[in-house]
C-alpha positions in Angstrom: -15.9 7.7 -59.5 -18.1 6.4 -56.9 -15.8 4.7 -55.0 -13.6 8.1 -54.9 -16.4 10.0 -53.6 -17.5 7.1 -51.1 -14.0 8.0 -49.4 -14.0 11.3 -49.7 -17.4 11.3 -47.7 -15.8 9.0 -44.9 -12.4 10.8 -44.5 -14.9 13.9 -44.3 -16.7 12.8 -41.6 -14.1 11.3 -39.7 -11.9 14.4 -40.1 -15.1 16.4 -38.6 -16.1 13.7 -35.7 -11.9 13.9 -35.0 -11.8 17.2 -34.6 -15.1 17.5 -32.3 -13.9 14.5 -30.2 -10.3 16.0 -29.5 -10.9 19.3 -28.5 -13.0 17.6 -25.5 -10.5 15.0 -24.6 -8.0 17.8 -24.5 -10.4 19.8 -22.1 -11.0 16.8 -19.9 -6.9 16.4 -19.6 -7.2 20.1 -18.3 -9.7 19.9 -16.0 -9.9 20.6 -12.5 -10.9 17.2 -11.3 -9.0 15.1 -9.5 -6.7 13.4 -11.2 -3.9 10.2 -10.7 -0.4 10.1 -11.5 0.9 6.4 -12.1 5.2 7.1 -11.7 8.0 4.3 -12.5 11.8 4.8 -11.1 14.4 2.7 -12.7 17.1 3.0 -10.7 20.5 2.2 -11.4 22.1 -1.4 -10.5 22.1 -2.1 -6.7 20.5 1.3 -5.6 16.8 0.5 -5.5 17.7 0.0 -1.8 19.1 3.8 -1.3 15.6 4.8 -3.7 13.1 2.9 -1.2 15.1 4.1 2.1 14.9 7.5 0.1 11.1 7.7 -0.4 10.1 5.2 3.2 12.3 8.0 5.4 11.2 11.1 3.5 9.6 11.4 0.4 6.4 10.6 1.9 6.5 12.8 4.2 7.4 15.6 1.9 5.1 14.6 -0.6 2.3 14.9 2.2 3.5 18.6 3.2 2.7 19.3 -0.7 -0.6 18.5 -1.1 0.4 15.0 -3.1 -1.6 12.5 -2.2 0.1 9.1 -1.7 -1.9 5.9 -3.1 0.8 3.2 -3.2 4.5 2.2 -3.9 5.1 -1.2 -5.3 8.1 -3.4 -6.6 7.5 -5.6 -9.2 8.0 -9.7 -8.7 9.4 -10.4 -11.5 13.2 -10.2 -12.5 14.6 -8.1 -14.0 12.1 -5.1 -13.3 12.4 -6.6 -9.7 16.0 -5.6 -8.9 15.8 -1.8 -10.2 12.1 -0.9 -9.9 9.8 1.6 -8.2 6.1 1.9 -9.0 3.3 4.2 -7.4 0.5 6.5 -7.8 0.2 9.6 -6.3 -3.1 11.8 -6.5 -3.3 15.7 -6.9 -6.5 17.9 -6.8 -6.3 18.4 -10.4 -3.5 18.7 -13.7 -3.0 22.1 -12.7 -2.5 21.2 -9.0 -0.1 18.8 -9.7 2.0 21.1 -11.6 2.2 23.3 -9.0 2.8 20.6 -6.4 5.3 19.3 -8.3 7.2 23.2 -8.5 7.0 23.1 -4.9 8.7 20.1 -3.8 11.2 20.2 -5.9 11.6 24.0 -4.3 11.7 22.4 -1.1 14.8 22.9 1.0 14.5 19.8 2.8 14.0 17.8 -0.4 16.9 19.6 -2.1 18.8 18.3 1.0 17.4 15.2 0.9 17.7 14.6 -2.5 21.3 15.5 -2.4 22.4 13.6 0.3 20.6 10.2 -1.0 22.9 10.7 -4.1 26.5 11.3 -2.8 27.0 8.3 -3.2 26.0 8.0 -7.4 22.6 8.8 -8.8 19.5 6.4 -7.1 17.5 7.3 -10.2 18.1 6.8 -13.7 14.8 7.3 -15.4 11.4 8.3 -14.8 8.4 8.0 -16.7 4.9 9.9 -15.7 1.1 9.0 -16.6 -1.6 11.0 -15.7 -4.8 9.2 -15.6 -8.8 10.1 -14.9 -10.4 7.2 -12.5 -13.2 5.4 -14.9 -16.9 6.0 -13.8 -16.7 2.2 -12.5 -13.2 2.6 -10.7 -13.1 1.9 -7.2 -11.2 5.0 -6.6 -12.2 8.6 -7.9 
């Protein structure tokens, strides 16, 4: 019997500590700080070319007339991420920010050209996965 209400007391208080600690990580997420967005491009077989033409000749750019800052692009080293790979980090003013940054380039008329024209040849992208992240109080960058 003791042992039952041992546990009961420690699910209870995690329960309540979980449920005061979530609310605030969900706030920070929201919050109009600014914030980082770590992106990865897999692109299909040979057109990682045609992807870092794509983003060196205009992406960039466009990305600059959108109020999304650029931090970095990488490729990886190692094969086989090294052959169909694009990495970078882009900043935005905050999560809100970047939603609507995001709305407006792909609104854009010269990226919609852009876009299309880099693909009449086949797709240059074939997946895309998106991170936010908040720079750490010891982070270099903020």
């Amino acid at each position: 019997m003791r042992k039952a209400i041992w546990m009961a007391m420690v699910f209870g208080a995690g329960f309540v500590v979980g449920n005061l600690v979530q609310p605030a990580a969900s706030l920070r997420a929201q919050s109009n700080q600014r914030v980082f967005e770590l992106r990865t491009y897999t692109a299909p077989e040979g057109k990682l070319g045609a992807l870092n033409a794509r983003f060196r000749d205009h992406t960039r750019r466009i990305f600059d007339k959108h109020n999304m800052t650029s931090i970095g692009y990488w490729t990886p080293q190692d094969a086989p991420d090294s052959q169909n790979t694009l990495i970078y980090i882009l900043s935005h003013p905050s999560r809100e920010a970047a939603k609507a940054n995001w709305a407006a380039f792909q609104a854009d008329p010269e990226w919609q050209k852009v876009s299309a024209e880099s693909q009449k040849d086949g797709r240059i992208v074939s997946k895309v996965v998106s991170v936010f992240m908040d720079a750490t109080d010891y982070s270099a960058i903020k």
